[in-house]
C-alpha positions as CSV (number, residue, x, y, z in Angstrom):
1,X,16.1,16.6,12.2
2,X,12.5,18.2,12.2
3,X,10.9,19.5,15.2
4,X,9.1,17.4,17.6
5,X,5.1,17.5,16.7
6,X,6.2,19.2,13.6
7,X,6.9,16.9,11.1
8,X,8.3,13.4,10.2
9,X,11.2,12.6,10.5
10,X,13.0,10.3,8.0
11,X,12.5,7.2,9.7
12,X,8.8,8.0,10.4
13,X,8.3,8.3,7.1
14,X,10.1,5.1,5.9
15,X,8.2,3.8,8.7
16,X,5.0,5.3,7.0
17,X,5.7,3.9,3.3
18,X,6.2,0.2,4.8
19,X,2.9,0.4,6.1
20,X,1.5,1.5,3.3
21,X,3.4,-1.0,1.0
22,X,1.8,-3.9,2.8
23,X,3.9,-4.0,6.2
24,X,2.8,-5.1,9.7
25,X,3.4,-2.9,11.9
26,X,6.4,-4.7,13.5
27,X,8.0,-5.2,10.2
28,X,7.6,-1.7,9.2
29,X,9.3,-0.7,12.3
30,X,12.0,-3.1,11.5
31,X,12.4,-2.1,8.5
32,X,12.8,2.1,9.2
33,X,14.8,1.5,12.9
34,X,17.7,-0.4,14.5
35,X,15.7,-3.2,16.2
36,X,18.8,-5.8,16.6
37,X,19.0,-5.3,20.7
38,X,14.9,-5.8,20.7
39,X,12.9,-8.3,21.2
40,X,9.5,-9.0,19.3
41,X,7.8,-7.9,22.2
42,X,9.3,-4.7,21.7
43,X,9.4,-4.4,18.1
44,X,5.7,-4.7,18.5
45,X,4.8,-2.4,21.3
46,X,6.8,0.4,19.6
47,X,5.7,-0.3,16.1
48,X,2.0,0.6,18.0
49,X,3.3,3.6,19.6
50,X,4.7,4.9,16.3
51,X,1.4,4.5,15.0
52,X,-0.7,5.8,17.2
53,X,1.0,9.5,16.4
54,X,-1.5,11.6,14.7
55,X,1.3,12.8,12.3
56,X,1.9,9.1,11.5
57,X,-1.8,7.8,10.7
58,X,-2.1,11.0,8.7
59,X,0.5,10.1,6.5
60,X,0.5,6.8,6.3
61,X,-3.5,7.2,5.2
62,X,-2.6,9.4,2.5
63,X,-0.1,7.6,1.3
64,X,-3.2,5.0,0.8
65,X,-5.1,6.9,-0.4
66,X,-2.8,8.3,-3.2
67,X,-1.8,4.4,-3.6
68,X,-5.5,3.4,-3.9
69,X,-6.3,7.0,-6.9
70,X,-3.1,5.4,-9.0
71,X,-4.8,2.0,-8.7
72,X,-7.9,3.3,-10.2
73,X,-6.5,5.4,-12.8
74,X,-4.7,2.4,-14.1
75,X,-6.9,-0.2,-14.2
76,X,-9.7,2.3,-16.1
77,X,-6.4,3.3,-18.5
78,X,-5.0,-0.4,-18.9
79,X,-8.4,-2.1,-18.5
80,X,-7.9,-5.5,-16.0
81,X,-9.6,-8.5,-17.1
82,X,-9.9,-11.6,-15.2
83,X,-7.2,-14.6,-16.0
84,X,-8.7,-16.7,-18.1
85,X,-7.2,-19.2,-20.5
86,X,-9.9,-18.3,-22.8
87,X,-9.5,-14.7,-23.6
88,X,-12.8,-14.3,-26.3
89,X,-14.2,-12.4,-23.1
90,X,-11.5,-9.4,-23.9
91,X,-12.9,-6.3,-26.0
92,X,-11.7,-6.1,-29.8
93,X,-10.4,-2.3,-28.9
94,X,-8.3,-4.1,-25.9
95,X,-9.3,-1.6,-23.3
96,X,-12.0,-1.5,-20.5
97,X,-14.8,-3.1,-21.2
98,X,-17.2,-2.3,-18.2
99,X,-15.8,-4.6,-15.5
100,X,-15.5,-2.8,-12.0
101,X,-13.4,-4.0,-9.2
102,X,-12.7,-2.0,-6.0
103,X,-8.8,-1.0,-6.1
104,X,-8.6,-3.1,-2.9
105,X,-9.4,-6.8,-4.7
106,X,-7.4,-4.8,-8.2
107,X,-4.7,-5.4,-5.8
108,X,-5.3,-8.8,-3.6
109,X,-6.6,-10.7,-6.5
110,X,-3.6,-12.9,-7.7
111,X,-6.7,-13.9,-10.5
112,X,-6.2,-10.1,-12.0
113,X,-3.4,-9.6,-14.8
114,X,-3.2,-6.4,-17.1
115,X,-3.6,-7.3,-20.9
116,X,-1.8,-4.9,-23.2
């Protein structure tokens, strides 16, 4: 087991990629630790405290961060076009054709879908 103040520990870092997958904080924490004596209350109030650790937000933002780069990097690579049942809107060469979305609505949009 690391250190304490040095580095993560396993569950902090399982607790760190949950959040970055899309977790709330109370699932996240449910997810890494043994929560089956606690109630939601305290799910919740730890899940906070675990985040409120410097070590923590600092991973768990570059974990985003690298998420957010590999979101970019494939969607200029692939090209994402917005689902349409008429596709004439799709370049010939099948790649990007100038449309820019921020990686956050790349993800969130259920509208998005990659064409090959």
């Amino acid at each position: 087991m690391a250190k304490k103040g040095t580095a993560l520990t396993p569950k902090q870092r399982h607790f760190c990629r949950a959040v970055a997958a899309g977790s709330t904080l109370s699932g996240a924490y449910t997810e890494a630790y043994s929560t089956s004596r606690m109630n939601k209350t305290t799910i919740g109030r730890e899940a906070t405290r675990l985040m409120s650790n410097p070590l923590i937000t600092t991973h768990v933002e570059t974990l985003n961060r690298a998420k957010d780069r590999a979101v970019i990097a494939s969607s200029l690579s692939d090209g994402f076009y917005p689902d349409k049942t008429d596709s004439s809107e799709k370049p010939e060469n099948g790649r990007g054709g100038g449309l820019c979305q921020n990686a956050e609505s790349i993800q969130t949009n259920s509208n998005w879908r990659l064409y090959s």
